[in-house]
N, C-alpha and C positions, 0 to 999 in steps of 0.2 A: 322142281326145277328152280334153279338160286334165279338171285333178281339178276345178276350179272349175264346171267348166260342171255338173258332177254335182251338187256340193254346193251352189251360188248355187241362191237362190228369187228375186233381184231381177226378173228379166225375166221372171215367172210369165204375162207375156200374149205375149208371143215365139213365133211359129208354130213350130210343130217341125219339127225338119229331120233327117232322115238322116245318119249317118255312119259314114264307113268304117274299119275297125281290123283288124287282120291277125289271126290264127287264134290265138296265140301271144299277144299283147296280151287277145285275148276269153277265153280259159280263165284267164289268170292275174286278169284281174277277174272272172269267175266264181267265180274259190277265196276273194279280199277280201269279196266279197260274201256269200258263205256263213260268212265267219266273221265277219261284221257282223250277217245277221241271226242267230247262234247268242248274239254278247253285245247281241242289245235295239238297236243301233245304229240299224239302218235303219229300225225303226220310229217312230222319228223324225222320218225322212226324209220331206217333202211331196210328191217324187218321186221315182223311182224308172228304173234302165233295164232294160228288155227286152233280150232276145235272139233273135232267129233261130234255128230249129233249123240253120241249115245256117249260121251264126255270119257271115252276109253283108251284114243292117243290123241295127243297133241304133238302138232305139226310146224315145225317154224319154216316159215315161208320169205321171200323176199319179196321186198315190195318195188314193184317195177315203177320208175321211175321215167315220165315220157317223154323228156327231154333226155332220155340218155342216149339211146342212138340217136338223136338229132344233132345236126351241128350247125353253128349260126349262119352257116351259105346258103342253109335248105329253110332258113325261117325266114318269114315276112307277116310286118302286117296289116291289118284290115279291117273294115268296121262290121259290126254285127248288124243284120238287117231283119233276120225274123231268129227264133229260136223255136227248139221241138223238142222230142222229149230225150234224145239220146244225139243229137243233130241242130244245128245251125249254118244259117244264109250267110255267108262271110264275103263282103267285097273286098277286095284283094289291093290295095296299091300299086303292086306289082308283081308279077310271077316271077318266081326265084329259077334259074337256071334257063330263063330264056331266054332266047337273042331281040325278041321282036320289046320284051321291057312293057306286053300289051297291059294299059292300065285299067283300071273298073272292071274287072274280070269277076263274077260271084262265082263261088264256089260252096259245095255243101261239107263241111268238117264236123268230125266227130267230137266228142268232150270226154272225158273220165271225170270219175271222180275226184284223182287226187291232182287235178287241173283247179278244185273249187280253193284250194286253204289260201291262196293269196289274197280272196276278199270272204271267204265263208260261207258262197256258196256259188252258183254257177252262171255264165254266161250270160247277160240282157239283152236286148236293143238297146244299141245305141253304145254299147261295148269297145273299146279297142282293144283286137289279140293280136297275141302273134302265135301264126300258126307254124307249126313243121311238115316237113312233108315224109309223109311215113311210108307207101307206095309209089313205088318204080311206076314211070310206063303208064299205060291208057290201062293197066289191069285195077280198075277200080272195083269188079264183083258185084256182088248180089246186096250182100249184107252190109250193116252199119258199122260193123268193125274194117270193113274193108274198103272204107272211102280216102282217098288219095290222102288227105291232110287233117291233121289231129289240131286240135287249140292246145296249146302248149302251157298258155300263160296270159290272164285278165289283169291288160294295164289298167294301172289307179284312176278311177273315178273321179273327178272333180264335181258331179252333182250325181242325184239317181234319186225315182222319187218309187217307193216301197207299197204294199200291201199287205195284209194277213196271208201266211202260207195257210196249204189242205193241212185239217186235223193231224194226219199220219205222217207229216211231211218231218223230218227230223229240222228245217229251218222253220222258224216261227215264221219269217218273214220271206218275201220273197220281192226283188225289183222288178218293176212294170217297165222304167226307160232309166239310161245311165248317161251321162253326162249332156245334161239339157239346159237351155236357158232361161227358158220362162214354162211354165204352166199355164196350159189353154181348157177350162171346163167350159163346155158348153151343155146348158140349159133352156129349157123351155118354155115359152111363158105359157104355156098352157099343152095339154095332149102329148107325154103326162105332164100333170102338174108340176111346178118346182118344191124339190127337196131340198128341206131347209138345212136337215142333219149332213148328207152327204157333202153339199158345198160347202160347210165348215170344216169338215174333215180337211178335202182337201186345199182349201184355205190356210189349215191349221201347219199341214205340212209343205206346204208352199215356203210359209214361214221359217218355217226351222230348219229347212233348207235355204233359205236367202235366195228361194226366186220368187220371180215377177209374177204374179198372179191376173191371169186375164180373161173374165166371164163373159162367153158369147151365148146371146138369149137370139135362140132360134124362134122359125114360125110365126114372127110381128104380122107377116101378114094376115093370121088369125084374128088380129087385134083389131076392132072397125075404126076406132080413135088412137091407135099407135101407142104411144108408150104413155096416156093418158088413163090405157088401160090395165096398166099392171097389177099385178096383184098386192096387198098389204107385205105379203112375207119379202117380195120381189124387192118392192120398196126398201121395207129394212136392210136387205141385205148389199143394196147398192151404196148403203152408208158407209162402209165399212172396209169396200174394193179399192184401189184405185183409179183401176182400166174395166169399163164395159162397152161392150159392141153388140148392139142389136142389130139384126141381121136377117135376112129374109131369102132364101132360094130359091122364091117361086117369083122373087119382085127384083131379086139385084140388090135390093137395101142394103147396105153396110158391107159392103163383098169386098170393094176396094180396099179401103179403113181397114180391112182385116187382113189384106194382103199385105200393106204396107208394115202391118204389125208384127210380120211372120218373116218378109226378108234376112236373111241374112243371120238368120238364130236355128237354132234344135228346141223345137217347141213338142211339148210331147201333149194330145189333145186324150180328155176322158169325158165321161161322162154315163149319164143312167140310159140305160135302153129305151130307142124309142125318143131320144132328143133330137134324133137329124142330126147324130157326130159324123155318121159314114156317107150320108146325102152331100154334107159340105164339107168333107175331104175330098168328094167327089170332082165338087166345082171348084176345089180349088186347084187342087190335082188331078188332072183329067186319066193319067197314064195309072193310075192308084185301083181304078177297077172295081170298088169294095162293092160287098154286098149291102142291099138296103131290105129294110122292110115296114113295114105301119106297124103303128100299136096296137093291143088286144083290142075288141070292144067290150068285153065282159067286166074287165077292169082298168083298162086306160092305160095300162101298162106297155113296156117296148116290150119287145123280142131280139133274145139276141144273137147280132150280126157278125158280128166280130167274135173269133173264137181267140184270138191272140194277136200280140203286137207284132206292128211293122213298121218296119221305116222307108219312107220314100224321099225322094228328091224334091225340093219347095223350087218351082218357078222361078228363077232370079236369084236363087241360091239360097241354100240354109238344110230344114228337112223338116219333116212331119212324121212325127210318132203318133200311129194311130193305135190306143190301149181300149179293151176289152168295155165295155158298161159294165162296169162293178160297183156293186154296193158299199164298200167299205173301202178304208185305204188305212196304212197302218199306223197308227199312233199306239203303239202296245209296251215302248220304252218307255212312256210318258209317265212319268211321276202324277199323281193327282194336285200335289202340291203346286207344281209346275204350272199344268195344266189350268188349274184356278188364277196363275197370275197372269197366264198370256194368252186366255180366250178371246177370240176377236171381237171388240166392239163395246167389249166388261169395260175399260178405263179409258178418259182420255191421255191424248199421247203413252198410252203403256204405263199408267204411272201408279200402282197397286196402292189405294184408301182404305183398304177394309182395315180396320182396328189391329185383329191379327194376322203377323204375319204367315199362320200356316193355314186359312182361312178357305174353307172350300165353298162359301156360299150356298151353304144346306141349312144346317140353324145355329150357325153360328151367331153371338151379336156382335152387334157392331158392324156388320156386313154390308157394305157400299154396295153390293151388286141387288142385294134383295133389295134394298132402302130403293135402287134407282128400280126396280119392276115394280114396287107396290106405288113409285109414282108417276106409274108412265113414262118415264125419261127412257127406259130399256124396254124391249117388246120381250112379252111372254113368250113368243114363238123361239127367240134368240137364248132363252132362257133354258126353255126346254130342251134346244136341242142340245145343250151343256151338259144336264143332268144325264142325258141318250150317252152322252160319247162319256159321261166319267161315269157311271155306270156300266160299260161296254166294257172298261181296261181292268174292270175287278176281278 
């Protein structure tokens, strides 16, 4: 088959025909193909070829396109409030062809695949789409292909903050919440312990996305002398925040402060299992409902409560993204080079001393960052948790 007959749309009305290609010919366009569609190419493409599992006809197909029967009367759109695996919560601005214009309407819309290539991959919280309406009528059916309204198209993101996609997932990465103001982690000062590596992570990306980063240390009232009693790690790493709220939801401590914090933004809250993230989205959101639970006693550890993000309504206006306790967040773009000059805490004012400039603070000489840990000036803990995440991106 010529390269022409694949790439031409002129004879779009041309009956399709069969053809034959040797075994040797079909894997080596199978390998073009997979690295067309890995750089965005094919989707492009208004057609497409199949394959055979037994690589004996090849099929040229068209690729349906799901804004084609749509027209812009039938589109509107809406914010994404939970997402699933073939399905998403969409509140609506307003329903397209109705007299009554009813606003805040959630609806459940399906997604395709080839809805992902305008950001490279699909749907968040905290998303604006615009959806079509691809079913007539109240006949919305059984199945997931048959839900009233398709997502058509993922408007541009002005923030989104990322994590590690599953192994098998053809996206490395995957977003947690998409156009947010600040980032809310909340930790623990104790039951579990606070994790030093995690809140640098997301520290790290906090950063490189240019938001606000705001650490709320749950459970003070564990503490007999208050924040007299925090731990060493807790200590260093408050050096280095700008905004902390300690906070209590058995005493009221800091609930207000924290209210006042969250007005009027899209704050998307994370955190490790077992911190009291879904206990105080609870109180701060009453209408939010999450589930809670205690930590293990075998290991101190959470359980987790949260299986996926949502978005709810904040009190006095704004919202609250509640995301999963996960372990990780994605810094996997990150150059080590990079990473070495804009670790939290390494320089003051940001201002890179190490000798050399490609300097990863391993055995390098001349290395400001070892010189400041061998004299105390830097804490080991903050150290290590460096070597954890530029070790993690090899």
């Amino acid at each position: 088959m010529r390269n022409n007959d694949f790439d031409s749309v002129e004879n779009e009305d041309a009956p399709l025909k069969s053809v034959r290609t040797s075994r040797r010919e079909h894997r080596s366009r199978r390998i073009d193909v997979m690295r067309e569609l890995e750089s965005g190419v094919v989707d492009e493409r208004p057609i497409k070829e199949r394959f055979s599992r037994e690589f004996k006809k090849a099929k040229i197909k068209r690729i349906k396109n799901p804004v084609e029967n749509i027209g812009e009367e039938n589109c509107v759109e809406g914010l994404v409030l939970e997402v699933h695996r073939r399905t998403c919560e969409v509140r609506l601005d307003n329903i397209p062809n109705s007299e009554s214009q009813i606003p805040n309407t959630t609806v459940t819309a399906m997604y395709r695949a080839t809805t992902s290539k305008t950001l490279g991959e699909f749907p968040a919280v905290g998303d604006r789409v615009l959806l079509g309406l691809v079913n007539d009528g109240d006949d919305e059916g059984d199945g997931v292909g048959s839900q009233k309204y398709c997502v058509v198209r993922v408007l541009p993101r002005r923030s989104e903050l990322k994590r590690p996609g599953p192994r098998d997932s053809f996206y490395k990465q995957q977003t947690l919440a998409a156009n947010i103001d600040q980032v809310v982690i909340v930790a623990s000062v104790t039951q579990p312990d606070f994790n030093y590596g995690f809140m640098d992570r997301f520290l790290l990306a906090a950063n490189l996305n240019d938001l606000p980063f705001v650490l709320v240390l749950t459970k003070m009232d564990l503490l007999p002398n208050g924040e007299a009693d925090l731990s060493s790690d807790i200590r260093d790493f408050l050096k280095i925040v700008d905004k902390v709220i300690p906070v209590s939801v058995k005493s009221g401590e800091g609930l207000e402060v924290l209210r006042n914090e969250l007005v009027g933004k899209s704050s998307v809250f994370s955190g490790m299992s077992g911190v009291g993230k879904s206990t105080l989205i609870n109180e701060l959101v009453p209408h939010a409902e999450l589930r809670t639970g205690d930590v293990r006693e075998r290991d101190g550890k959470g359980r987790h409560t949260t299986t996926s993000s949502s978005l709810f309504d904040f009190p006095g206006g704004g919202y609250v993204i509640d995301t999963p306790g996960i372990r990780s967040i994605g810094l996997m773009d990150l150059e080590p080079e990079t990473l070495a000059k804009i670790f939290p805490g390494f320089f003051d004012d940001d201002h890179f001393t190490c000798k050399f400039s490609n300097c990863k603070h391993l055995k390098e000489p001349g290395c400001a960052v070892r010189a400041a840990v061998e004299s105390g000036k830097l804490s080991e803990a903050r150290y290590a948790s460096y070597v954890r995440i530029l070790n993690s991106g090899k």
